[in-house]
C-alpha positions in Angstrom: -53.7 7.8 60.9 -54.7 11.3 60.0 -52.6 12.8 56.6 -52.6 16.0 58.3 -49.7 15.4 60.9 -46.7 17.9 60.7 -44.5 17.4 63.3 -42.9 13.7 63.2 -39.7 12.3 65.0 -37.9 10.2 62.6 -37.8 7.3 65.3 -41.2 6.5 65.9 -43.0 3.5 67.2 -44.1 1.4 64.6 -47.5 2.6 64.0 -46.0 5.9 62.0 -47.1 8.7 61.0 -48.3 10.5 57.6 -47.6 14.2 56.1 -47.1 16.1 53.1 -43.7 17.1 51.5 -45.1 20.7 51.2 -45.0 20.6 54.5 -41.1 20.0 55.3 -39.7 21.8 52.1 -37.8 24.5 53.7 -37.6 23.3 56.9 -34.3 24.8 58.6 -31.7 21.8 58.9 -29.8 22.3 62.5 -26.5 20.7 63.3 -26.6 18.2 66.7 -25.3 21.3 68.5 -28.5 23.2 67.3 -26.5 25.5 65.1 -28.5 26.2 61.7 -26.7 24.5 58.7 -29.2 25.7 55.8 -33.2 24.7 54.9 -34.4 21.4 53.2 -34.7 21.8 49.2 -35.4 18.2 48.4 -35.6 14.6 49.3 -34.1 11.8 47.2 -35.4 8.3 46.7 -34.8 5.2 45.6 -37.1 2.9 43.3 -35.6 -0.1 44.2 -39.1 -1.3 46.2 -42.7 -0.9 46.1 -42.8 2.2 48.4 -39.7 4.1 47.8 -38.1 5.1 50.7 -35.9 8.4 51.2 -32.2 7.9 50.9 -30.9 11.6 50.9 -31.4 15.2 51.5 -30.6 18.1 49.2 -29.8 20.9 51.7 -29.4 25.0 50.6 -26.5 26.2 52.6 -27.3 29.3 54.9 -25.4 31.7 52.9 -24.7 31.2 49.2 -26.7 28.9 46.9 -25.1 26.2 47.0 -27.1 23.1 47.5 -25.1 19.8 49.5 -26.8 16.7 50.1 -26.6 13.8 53.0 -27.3 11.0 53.5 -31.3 9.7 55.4 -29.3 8.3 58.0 -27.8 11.3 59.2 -30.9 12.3 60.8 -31.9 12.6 64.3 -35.1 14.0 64.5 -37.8 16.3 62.7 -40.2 18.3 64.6 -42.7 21.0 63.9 -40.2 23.6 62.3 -36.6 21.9 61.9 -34.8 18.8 61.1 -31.8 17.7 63.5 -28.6 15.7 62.2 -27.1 13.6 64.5 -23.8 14.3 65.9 -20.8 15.2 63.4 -23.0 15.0 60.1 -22.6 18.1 59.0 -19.1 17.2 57.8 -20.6 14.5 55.6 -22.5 17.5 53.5 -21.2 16.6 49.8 -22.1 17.2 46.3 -25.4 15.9 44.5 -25.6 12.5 43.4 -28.0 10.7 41.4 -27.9 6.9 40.7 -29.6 5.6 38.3 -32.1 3.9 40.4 -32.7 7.6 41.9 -34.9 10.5 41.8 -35.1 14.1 43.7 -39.1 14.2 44.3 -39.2 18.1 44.6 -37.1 18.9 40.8 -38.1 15.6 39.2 -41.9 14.4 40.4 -43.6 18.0 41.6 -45.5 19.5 39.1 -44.9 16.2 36.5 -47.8 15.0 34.8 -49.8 11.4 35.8 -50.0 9.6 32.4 -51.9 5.9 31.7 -50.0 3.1 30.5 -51.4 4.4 26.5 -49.7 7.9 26.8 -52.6 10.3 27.8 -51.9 12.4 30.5 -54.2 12.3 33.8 -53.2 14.8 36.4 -50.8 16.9 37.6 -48.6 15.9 40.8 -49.2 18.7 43.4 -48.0 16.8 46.6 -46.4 13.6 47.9 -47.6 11.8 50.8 -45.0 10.0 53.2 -45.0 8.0 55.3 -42.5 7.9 58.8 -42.2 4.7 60.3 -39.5 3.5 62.6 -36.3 5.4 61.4 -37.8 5.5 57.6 -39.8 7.9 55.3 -41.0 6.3 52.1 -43.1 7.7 49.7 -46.7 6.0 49.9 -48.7 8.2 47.9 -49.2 11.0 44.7 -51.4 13.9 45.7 -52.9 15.3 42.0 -56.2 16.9 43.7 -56.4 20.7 43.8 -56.1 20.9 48.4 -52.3 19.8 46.9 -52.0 23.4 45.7 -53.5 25.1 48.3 -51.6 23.1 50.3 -48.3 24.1 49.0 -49.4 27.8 48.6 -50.2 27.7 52.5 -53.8 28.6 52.2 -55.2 25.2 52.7 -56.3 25.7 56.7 -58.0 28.5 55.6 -59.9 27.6 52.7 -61.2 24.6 54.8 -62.4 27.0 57.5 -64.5 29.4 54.5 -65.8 26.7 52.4 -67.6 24.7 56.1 -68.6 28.3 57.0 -69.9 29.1 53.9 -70.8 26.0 51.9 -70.7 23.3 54.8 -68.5 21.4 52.4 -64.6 20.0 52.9 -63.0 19.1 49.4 -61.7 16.1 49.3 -57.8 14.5 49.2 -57.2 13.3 45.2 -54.1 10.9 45.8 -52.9 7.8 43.8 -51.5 4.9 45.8 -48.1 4.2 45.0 -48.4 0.9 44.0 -50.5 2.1 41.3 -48.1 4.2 39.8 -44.2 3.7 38.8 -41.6 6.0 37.2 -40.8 5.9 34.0 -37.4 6.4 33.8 -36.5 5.6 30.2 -35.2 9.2 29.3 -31.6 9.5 30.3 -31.4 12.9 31.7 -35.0 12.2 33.8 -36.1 15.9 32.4 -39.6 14.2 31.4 -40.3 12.3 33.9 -43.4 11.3 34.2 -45.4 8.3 36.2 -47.4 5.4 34.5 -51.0 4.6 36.0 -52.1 1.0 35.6 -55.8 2.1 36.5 -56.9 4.7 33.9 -60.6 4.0 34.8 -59.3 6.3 38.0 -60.7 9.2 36.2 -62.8 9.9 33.3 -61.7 12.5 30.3 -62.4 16.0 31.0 -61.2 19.4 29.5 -57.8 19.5 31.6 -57.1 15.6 30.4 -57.9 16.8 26.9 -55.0 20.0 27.7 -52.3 17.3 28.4 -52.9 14.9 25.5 -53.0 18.0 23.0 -49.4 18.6 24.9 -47.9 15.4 23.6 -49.2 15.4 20.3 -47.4 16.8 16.7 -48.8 19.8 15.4 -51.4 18.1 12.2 -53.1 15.7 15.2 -53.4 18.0 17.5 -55.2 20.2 15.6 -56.9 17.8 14.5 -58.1 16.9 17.7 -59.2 20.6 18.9 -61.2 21.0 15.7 -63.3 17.9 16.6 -64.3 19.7 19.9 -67.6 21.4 20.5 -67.4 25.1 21.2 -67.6 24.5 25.1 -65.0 21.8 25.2 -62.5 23.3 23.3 -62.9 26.4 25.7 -62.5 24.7 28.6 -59.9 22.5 26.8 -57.8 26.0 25.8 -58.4 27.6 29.1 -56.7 24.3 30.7 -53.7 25.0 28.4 -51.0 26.1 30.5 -48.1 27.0 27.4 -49.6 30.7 25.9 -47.6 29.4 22.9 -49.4 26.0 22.9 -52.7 28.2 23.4 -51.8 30.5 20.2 -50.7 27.5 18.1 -54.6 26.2 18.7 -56.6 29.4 18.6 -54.2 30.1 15.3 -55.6 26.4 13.8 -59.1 27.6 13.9 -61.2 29.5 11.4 -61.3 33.3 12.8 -65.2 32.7 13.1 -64.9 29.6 15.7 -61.7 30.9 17.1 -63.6 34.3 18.0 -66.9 32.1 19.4 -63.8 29.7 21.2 -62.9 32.7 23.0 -66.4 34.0 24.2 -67.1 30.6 25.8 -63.8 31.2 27.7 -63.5 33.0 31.5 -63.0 36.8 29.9 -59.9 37.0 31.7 -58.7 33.8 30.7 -59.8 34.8 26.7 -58.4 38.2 27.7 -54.4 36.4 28.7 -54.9 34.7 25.2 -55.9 37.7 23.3 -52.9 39.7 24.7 -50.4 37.5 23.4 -51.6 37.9 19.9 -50.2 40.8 17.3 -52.2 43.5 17.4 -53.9 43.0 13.7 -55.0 39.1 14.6 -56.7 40.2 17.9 -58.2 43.1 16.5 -59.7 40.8 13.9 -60.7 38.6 16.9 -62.5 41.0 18.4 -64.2 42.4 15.5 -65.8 39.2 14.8 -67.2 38.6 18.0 -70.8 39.3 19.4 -70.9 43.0 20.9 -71.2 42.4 24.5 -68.2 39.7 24.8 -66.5 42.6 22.4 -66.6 45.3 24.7 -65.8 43.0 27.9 -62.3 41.8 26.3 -61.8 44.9 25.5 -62.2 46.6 28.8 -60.1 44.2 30.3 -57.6 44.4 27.6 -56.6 48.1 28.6 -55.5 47.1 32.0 -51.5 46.5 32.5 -50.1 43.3 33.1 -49.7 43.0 36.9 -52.5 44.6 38.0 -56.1 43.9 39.6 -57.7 44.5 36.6 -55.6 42.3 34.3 -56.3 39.4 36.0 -60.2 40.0 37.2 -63.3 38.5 35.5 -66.4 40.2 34.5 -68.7 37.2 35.2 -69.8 38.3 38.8 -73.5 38.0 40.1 -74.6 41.6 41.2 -77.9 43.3 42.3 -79.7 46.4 43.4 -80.8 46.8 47.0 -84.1 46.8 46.9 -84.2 43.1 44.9 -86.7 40.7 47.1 -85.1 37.8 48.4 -87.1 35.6 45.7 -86.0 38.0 42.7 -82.7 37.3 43.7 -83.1 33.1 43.3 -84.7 33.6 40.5 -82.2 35.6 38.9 -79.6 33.1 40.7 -80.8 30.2 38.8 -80.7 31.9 35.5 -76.6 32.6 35.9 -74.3 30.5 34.2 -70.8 31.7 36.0 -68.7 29.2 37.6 -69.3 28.5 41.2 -66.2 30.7 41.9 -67.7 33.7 40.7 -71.0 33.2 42.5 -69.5 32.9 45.8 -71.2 36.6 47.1 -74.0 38.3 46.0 -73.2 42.1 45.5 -75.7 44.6 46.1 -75.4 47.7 44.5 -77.3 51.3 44.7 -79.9 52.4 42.2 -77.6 54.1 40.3 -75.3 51.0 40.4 -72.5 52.0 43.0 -71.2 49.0 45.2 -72.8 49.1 48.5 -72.6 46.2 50.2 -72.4 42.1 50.0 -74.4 39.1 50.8 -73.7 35.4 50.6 -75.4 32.7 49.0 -76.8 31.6 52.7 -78.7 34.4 53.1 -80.5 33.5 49.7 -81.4 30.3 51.8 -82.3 31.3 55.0 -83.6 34.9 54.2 -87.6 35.8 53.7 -88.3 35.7 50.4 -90.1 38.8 50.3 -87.4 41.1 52.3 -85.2 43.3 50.3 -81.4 41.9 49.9 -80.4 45.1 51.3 -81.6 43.9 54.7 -79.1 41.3 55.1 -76.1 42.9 53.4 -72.6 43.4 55.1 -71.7 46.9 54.1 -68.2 46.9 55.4 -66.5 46.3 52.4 -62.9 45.4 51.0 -62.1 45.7 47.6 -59.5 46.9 45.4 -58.5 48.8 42.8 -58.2 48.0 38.9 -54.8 49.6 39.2 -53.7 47.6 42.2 -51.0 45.5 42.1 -51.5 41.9 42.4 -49.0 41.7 45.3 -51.1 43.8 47.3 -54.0 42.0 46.0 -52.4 38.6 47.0 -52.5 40.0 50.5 -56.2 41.1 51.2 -57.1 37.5 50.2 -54.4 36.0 52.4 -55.7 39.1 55.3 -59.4 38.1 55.2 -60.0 35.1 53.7 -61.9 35.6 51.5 -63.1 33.3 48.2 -63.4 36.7 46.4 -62.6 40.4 45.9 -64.6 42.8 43.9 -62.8 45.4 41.7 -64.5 48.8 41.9 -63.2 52.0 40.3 -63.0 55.9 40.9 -66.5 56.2 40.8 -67.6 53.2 43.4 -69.2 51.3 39.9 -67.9 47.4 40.3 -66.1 46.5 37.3 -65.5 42.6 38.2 -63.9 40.3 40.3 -61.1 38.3 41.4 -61.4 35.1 42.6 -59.1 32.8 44.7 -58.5 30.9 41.7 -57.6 34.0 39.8 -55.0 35.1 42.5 -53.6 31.6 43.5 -52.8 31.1 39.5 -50.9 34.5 39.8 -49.2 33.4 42.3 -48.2 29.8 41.3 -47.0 31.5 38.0 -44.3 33.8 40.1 
């Protein structure tokens, strides 16, 4: 049974059928008669058994924003784009309810983190996986794997279709069985919810784990902890941070020396977010102690206002003149350290460095090695702006797909890049 199916009767036969509950939030909520009642805001369930199974809906009235819920049973049908009650539930609409035994998965398990049974946290919930069967939908599995947020953003189809264009490569689904994980309900108000994984050999430590356990801990072990990093690590680590406070309270527990050489081993417009929350005199010190180039990139990228293309691009991008051989470029390839992300196209610039085109990493593979990069490059560009607004930003990627967007200014000079990471953090943060 493929996880990919959207449109799913609620009576089915009994072989069922999987999807995602990105895909029904919002889903408009018809009366029997067809008449639109409001959209779906969340599904309740209830851990009384070993795959939960929904009990309610949480329904946003057409107008106003007031939110009712019914009952599962209500339900007739859900297809592609709605979800039909059957005849005369809409007068059954009533306030929220929560027993105890009960949890809204949109408010209370989206976005909570995966912790093991000692406290440390694991992942991040990004999607739930149900399953319909009969006249049920239960809750079978916990999506923590990043196609959850693409997922939710919409952008998943399309990603899939670039990355087997471009890389020949399909990321996979990072879900959690149910039965491996159970609710911890022991705070009375449910605002920390988190869920308890009996298998922490699932996944090994790494910089984002590291993030969440600094989350939990008081302020004397956690810095603590950071100090004990390498340089690397505790980059990674800070950049995995997702509370600017948090990140502030850790750069401000280091030594200015290894908080300024933290920083340089960040993305530059990840150090860049950091350094702007910082008063003016302990940045300026910041930056004063840093090596020259990683000076002067933070603060390029410091001047640009909050919002737009340039306040959110990177300067790691891999860029080279037009008359570089195929071979010069590989070499030169190989010798970059920037994250995959940022590697993505191969820009190809004039001699006296103006943008003039882009080539992909598959025509480093297939192309002669002796044949100028210029031969092969797509000169019908799309960029944007360092003024831009990330809205309009947000839109280009969405227009063309693409897995990146250089940043070039009045003078056709590339300045740096935005990445779909960059933008789809933008955009998960409005």
């Amino acid at each position: 049974m493929s996880p990919e199916g959207i449109g799913i009767p609620v009576k089915t036969d009994s072989s069922g059928h999987f999807l995602f509950i990105s895909e029904i939030l919002n889903r408009a909520v018809l009366a029997a008669s067809g008449g639109t009642i409001g959209k779906l805001h969340d599904l309740k369930v209830r851990l009384d058994e070993p795959f939960p199974p929904i009990v309610g809906l949480a329904v946003r009235k057409r107008r106003g924003k007031k939110i009712f819920e019914i009952e599962w049973s209500a339900v007739e049908r859900m297809d592609t784009a709605t979800i039909r009650l059957a005849d005369g539930a809409e007068a059954a609409l009533r306030p929220l309810e929560t027993a105890a035994d009960e949890i809204w998965l949109r408010d209370e398990l989206l976005d909570k983190q995966v912790v093991d049974t000692s406290g440390a946290k694991i992942e991040r919930v990004n999607d739930i996986h149900l399953l319909s069967v009969n006249r049920d939908l239960r809750v079978v599995h916990v999506d923590f794997g990043w196609r959850g947020l693409l997922r939710r953003l919409g952008w998943l189809r399309v990603v899939d279709k670039v990355n087997l264009w471009l890389f020949d490569y399909r990321s996979e689904e990072k879900i959690i069985s149910w039965k491996y994980v159970q609710p911890l309900l022991s705070d009375p108000d449910k605002k920390n919810l988190k869920l308890n994984v009996a298998a922490r050999g699932l996944r090994t430590l790494h910089p984002s784990d590291l993030a969440d356990i600094l989350e939990e801990l008081d302020r004397t072990n956690r810095s603590s902890l950071f100090r004990s990093l390498d340089l690397q690590t505790a980059a990674q680590t800070l950049e995995e941070v997702e509370d600017p406070k948090l990140q502030i309270s850790l750069i401000e527990s280091a030594p200015v020396e290894r908080a300024s050489d933290i920083l340089e081993e960040m993305a530059p417009d990840e150090a860049t977010d950091l350094l702007a929350e910082l008063p003016e005199e302990q940045k300026d010190r910041l930056v004063r102690t840093m090596e020259k180039p990683s000076a002067d990139t933070l603060t390029a990228l410091l001047k640009f206002k909050e919002g737009t293309a340039g306040s959110i691009m990177t300067k790691d991008f891999f860029a080279v003149s037009d008359d570089t051989t195929i071979g010069q470029a590989i070499e030169e390839f190989r010798e970059t350290t920037y994250p995959l992300e940022s590697v993505a196209y191969i820009y190809v610039t004039s001699g006296e460095g103006r943008l003039r085109g882009v080539a992909t990493l598959r025509h480093l593979i297939i192309g002669d090695l002796g044949a100028p990069i210029g031969k092969f490059m797509n000169e019908r560009l799309v960029t944007v702006g360092p003024q831009d607004d990330v809205e309009d930003v947000a839109a280009i990627f969405k227009k063309y797909k693409f897995l990146a967007v250089p940043v070039v200014n009045e003078d056709g000079m590339i300045e740096g890049l935005i990445t779909l990471k960059d933008i789809m953090e933008s955009q998960l943060d409005e």
